[in-house]
C-alpha positions as CSV (number, residue, x, y, z in Angstrom):
1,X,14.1,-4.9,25.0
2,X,10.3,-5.3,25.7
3,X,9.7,-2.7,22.9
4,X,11.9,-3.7,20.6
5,X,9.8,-7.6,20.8
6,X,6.7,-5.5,20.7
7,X,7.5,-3.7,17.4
8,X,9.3,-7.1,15.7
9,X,5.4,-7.7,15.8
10,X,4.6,-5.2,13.9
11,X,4.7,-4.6,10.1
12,X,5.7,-1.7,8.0
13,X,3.1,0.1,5.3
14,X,5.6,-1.6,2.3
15,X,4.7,-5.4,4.0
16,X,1.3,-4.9,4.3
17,X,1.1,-3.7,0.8
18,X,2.8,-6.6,-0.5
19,X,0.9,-8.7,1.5
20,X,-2.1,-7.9,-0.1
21,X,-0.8,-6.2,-3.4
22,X,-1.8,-2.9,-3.4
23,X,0.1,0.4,-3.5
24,X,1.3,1.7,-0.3
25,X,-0.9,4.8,-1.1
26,X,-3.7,2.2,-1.2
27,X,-2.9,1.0,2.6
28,X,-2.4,4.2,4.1
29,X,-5.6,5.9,2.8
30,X,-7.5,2.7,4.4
31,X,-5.8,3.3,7.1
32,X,-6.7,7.0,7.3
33,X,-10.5,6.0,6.4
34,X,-10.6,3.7,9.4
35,X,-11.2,0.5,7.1
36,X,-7.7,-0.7,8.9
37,X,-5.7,0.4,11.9
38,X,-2.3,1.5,12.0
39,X,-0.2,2.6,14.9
40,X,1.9,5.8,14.7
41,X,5.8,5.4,16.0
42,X,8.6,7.9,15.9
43,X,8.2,11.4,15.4
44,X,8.0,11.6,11.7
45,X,4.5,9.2,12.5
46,X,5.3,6.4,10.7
47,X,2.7,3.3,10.4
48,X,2.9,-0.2,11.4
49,X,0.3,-2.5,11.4
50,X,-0.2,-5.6,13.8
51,X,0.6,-8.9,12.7
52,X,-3.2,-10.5,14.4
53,X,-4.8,-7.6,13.2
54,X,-3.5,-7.7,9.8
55,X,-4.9,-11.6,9.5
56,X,-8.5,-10.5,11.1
57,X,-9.0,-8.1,7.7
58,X,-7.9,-10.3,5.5
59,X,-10.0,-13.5,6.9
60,X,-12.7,-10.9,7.3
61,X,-12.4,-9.7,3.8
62,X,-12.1,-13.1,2.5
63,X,-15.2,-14.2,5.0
64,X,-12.6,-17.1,6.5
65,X,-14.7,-18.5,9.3
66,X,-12.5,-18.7,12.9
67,X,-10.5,-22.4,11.7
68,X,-9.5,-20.7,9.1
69,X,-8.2,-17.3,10.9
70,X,-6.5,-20.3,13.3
71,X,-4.6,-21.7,10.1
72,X,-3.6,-18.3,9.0
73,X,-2.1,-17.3,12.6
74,X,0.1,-20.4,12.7
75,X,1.2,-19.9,9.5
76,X,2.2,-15.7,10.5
77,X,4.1,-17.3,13.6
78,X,6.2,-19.5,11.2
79,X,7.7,-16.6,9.9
């Protein structure tokens, strides 16, 4: 049960490239530069992405002070 909470919290390379509208290509090779993290599961090594980690890059590549990253968390718990 714990790890099925744990990955609800996580979200899938097609999200995050929504999310910020590029092409899932886009989101994987940043994630294979390092420029974001992603988390391996299953053994085909699929990618999710952390719901808090995914609103640090964008506030960070939006330069969103901390009030603002607090608005944007809220607004991911919503959902």
């Amino acid at each position: 049960m714990q790890n099925d909470e744990h990955l609800s919290e996580m979200l899938t390379v097609r999200e995050v490239a929504r999310l910020f509208h590029i092409h899932p290509n886009t989101l994987r090779r940043w994630s294979n530069d390092g420029r974001i993290r992603a988390y391996r599961i299953t053994a085909r090594g699929d990618r999710r992405f952390k719901r808090e980690e995914i609103v640090r890059f964008l506030a960070e590549s939006n330069g969103q002070g901390d009030d603002e990253q607090e608005a944007e968390n809220r607004q991911w718990s919503r959902r």
